[in-house]
C-alpha positions in Angstrom: 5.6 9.8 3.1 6.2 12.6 5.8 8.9 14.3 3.3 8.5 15.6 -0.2 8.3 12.6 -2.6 8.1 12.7 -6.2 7.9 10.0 -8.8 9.6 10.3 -12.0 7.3 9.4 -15.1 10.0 6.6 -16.0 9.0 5.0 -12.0 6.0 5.3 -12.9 6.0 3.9 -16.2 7.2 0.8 -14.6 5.2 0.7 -12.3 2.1 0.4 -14.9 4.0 -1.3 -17.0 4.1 -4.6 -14.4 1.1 -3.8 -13.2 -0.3 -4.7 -17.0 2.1 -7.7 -17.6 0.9 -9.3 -14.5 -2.8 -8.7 -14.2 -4.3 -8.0 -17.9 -5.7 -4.9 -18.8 -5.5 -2.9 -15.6 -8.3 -0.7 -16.3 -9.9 1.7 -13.5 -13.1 2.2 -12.8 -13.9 4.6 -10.2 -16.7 3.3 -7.8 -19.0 5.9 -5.2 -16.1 6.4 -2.0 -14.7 10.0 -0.7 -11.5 9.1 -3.0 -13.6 6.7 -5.6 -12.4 3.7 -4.0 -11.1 1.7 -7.2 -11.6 -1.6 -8.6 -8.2 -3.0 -10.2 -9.2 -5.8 -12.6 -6.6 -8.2 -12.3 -7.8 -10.3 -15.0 -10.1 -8.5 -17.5 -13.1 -11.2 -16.8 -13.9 -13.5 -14.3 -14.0 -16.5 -15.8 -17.7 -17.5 -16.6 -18.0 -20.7 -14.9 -16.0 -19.6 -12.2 -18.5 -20.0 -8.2 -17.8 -17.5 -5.5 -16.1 -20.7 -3.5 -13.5 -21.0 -5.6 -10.8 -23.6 -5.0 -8.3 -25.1 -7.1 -8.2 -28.8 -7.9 -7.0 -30.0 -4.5 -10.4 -28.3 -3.0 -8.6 -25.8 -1.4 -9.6 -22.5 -1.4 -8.4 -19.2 0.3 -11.4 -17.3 0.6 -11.4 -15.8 4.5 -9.2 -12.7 6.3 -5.7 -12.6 5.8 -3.3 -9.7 6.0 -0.6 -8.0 4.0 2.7 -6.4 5.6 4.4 -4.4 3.1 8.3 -2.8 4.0 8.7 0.1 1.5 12.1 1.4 0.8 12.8 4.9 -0.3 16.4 6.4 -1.0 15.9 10.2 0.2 19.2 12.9 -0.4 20.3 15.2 1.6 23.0 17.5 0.4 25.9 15.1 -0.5 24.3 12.1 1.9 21.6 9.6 0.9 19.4 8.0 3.5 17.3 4.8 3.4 13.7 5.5 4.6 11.4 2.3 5.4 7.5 2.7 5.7 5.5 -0.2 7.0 2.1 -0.8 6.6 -0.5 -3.1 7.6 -3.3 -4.2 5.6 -6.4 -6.0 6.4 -7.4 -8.4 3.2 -11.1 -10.2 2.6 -10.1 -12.4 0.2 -12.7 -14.1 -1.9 -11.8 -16.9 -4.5 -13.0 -17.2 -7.8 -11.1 -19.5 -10.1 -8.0 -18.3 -10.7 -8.6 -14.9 -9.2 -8.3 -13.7 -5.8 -11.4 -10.4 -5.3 -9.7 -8.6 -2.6 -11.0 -6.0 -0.1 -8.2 -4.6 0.9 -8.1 -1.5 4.3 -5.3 -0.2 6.0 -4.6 -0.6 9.1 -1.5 1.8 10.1 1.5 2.8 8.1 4.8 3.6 10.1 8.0 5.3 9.1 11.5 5.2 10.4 13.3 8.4 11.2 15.1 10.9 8.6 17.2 13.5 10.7 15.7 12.0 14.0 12.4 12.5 12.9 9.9 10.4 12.5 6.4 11.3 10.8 3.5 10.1 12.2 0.4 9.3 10.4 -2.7 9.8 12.5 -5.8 7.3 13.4 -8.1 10.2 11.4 -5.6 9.9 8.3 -5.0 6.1 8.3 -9.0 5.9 8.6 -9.2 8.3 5.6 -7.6 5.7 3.5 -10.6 4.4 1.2 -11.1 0.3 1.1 -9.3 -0.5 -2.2 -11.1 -3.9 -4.6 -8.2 -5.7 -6.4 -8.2 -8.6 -8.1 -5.0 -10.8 -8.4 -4.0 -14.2 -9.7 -2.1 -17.0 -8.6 -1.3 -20.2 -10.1 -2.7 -22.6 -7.8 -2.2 -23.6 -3.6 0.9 -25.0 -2.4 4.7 -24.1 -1.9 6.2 -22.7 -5.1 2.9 -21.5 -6.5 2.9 -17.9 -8.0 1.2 -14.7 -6.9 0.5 -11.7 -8.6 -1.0 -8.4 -6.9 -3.3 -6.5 -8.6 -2.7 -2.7 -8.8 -3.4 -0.9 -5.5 -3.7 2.9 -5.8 -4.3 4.8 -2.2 -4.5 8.8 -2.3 -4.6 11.0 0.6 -5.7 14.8 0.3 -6.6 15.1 -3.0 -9.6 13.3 -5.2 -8.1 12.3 -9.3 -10.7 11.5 -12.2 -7.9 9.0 -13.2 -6.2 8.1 -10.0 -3.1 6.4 -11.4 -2.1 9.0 -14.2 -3.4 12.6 -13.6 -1.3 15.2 -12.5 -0.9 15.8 -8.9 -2.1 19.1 -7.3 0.5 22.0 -7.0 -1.3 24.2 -3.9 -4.2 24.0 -1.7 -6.0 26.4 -4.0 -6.4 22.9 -6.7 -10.3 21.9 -6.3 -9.1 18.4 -6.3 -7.3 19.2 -2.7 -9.8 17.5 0.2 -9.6 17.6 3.6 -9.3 13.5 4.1 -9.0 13.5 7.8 -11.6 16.5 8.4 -9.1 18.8 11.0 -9.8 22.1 8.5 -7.0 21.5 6.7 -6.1 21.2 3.8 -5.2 17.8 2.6 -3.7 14.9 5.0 -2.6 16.2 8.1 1.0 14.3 8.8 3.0 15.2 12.4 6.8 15.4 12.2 8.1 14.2 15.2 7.7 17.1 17.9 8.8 19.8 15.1 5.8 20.9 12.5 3.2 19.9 10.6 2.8 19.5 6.9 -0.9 19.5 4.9 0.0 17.2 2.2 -1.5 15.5 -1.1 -0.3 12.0 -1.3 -0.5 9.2 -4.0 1.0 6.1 -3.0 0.9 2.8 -6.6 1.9 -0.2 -5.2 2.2 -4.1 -6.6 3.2 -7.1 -4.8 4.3 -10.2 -6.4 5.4 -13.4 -4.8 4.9 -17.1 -4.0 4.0 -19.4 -1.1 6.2 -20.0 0.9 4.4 -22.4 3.2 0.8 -23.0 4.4 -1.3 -20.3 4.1 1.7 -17.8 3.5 3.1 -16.0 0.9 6.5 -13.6 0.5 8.2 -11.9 -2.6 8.9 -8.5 -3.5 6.9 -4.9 -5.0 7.0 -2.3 -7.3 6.4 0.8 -5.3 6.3 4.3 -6.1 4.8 7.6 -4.6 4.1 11.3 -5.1 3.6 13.6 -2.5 2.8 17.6 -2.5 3.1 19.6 0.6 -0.1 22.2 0.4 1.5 24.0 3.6 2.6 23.8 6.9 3.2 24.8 10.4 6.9 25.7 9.6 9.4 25.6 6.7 11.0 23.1 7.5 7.9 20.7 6.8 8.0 22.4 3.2 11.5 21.2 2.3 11.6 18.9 -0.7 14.6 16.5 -0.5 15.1 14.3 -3.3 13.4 10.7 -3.6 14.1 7.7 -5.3 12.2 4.5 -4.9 14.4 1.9 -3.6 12.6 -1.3 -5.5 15.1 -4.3 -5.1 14.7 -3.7 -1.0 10.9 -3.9 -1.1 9.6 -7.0 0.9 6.0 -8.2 1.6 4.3 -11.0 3.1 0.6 -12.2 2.6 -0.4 -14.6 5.6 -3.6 -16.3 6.1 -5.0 -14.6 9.8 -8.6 -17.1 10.0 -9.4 -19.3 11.7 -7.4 -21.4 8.9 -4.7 -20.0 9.3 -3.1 -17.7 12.0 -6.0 -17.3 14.1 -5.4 -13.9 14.9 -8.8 -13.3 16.7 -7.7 -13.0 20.2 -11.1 -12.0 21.8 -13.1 -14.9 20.1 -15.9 -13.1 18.3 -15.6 -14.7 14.8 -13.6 -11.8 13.5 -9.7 -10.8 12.9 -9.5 -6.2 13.2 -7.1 -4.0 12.0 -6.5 -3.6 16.3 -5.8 -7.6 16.2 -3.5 -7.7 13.4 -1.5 -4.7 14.9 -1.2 -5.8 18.1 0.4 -9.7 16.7 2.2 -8.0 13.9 5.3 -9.9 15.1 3.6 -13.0 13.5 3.5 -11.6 10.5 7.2 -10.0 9.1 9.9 -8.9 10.8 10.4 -5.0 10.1 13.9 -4.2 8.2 15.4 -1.3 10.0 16.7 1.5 7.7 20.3 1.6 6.1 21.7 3.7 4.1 24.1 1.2 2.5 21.6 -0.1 1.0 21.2 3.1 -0.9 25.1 3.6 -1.7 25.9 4.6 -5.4 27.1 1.4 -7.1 
């Protein structure tokens, strides 16, 4: 995220390859957005008989605002060493229910990372608000503990606009036309602060798929497919420009999915009828508790 990441085509092979098995054909179709905001069909066709409430056969249903922590862990080396760097975001979901599908509207609320050589990169409100709104449609098997969930495939880029946002080749310089300035500070790309050092102007591409099952009311937990590539443009200094190797860490992801309504968490502190990105921040605590980073857990077997 704030250092050079790069996704091998086998990462991301796997990636695409559970993102088919688990939600049907997977194919993108760009809609109007800065990035083309993308609509991930999670199951080909809705089915035709299918009404917008939704519901299984206990008359449940989970249509309402629930949000998604996702704890991200990437194996980064350094010369000889290997580090463990965990990202957390926050996501605000609008789910809406249709037979077996979930439509969400999914917008992200912050993304944090823990330090790499005592630094710690910083993703600003103007990038995090850059982030396009992302439709994805996912299935589950019904309501209740034990029931199955599958995540449709979530694509977020940063810097850089792609015709075909999960395959085509990333930019290699500021001088690509597909290089935009997302958070609109006249640079190019994302603008991304490490700690008090430099600044890099980065191209980011971040696939990601949860899958899981409830756990208890309202709530569900499992584990994600995550992989990322990112392309410094330039910097403020060279030390923002040096590319350590990545490899995504994907038997230490974790997510949870908790209902944040009135029907479930009831998150909305100030009473308007509404659960924010601000509210879900501020009572994150309800939602996961954040794995710190260790590098054991990216020790050569």
């Amino acid at each position: 995220m704030g250092i050079l990441m790069h996704t091998s085509a086998a990462a991301l092979a796997t990636l695409l390859g559970a993102g088919a098995l688990a939600v049907g054909c997977g194919e993108i179709a760009p809609e109007p957005g800065e990035f083309d905001a993308v609509y991930r069909d999670g199951s080909s066709d809705l089915p035709g008989d299918a009404t917008a409430s939704g519901g299984d056969a206990s008359g449940e249903s989970a249509t309402g605002t629930w949000a998604m922590a996702t704890d991200w862990s990437t194996c980064v080396h350094i010369g000889e060493a290997r580090f463990e760097l965990r990202t957390y975001k926050l996501v605000r979901v609008e789910v809406e229910e249709v037979g077996p599908v979930w439509r969400e509207r999914r917008t992200v609320c912050s993304v944090v990372n823990t330090a790499l050589l005592g630094q710690i990169t910083v993703f600003s409100p103007a990038v995090i608000q850059s982030y396009v709104e992302q439709t994805v449609l996912s299935t589950f098997s019904g309501h209740g503990k034990g029931q199955i969930y599958n995540g449709g495939l979530d694509i977020q880029l940063l810097g850089v606009k792609l015709t075909e946002p999960a395959t085509d080749a990333m930019p290699s310089g500021p001088g690509d036309p597909r290089v935009v300035d997302s958070d609109g500070d006249g640079k190019p790309g994302g603008t991304l602060l490490v700690g008090q050092l430099c600044q890099v102007y980065a191209a980011n591409r971040a696939l990601s798929q949860v899958h899981g099952q409830w756990v208890g009311p309202q709530r569900i937990e499992g584990g994600a497919v995550h992989v990322t590539n990112q392309v410094a443009l330039a910097s403020s200094s060279s030390f923002c420009e040096t590319a350590f190797p990545t490899l995504p860490n994907q038997p230490h992801n974790v997510f949870a999915l908790q209902r944040v309504d009135g029907a479930g968490l009831n998150l909305d502190s100030n009473g308007d009828g509404n659960v924010t990105c601000a509210e879900i921040i501020a009572q994150q605590t309800q939602l996961i508790t954040w794995r710190p980073a260790d590098a054991t857990r990216c020790a050569t077997p």
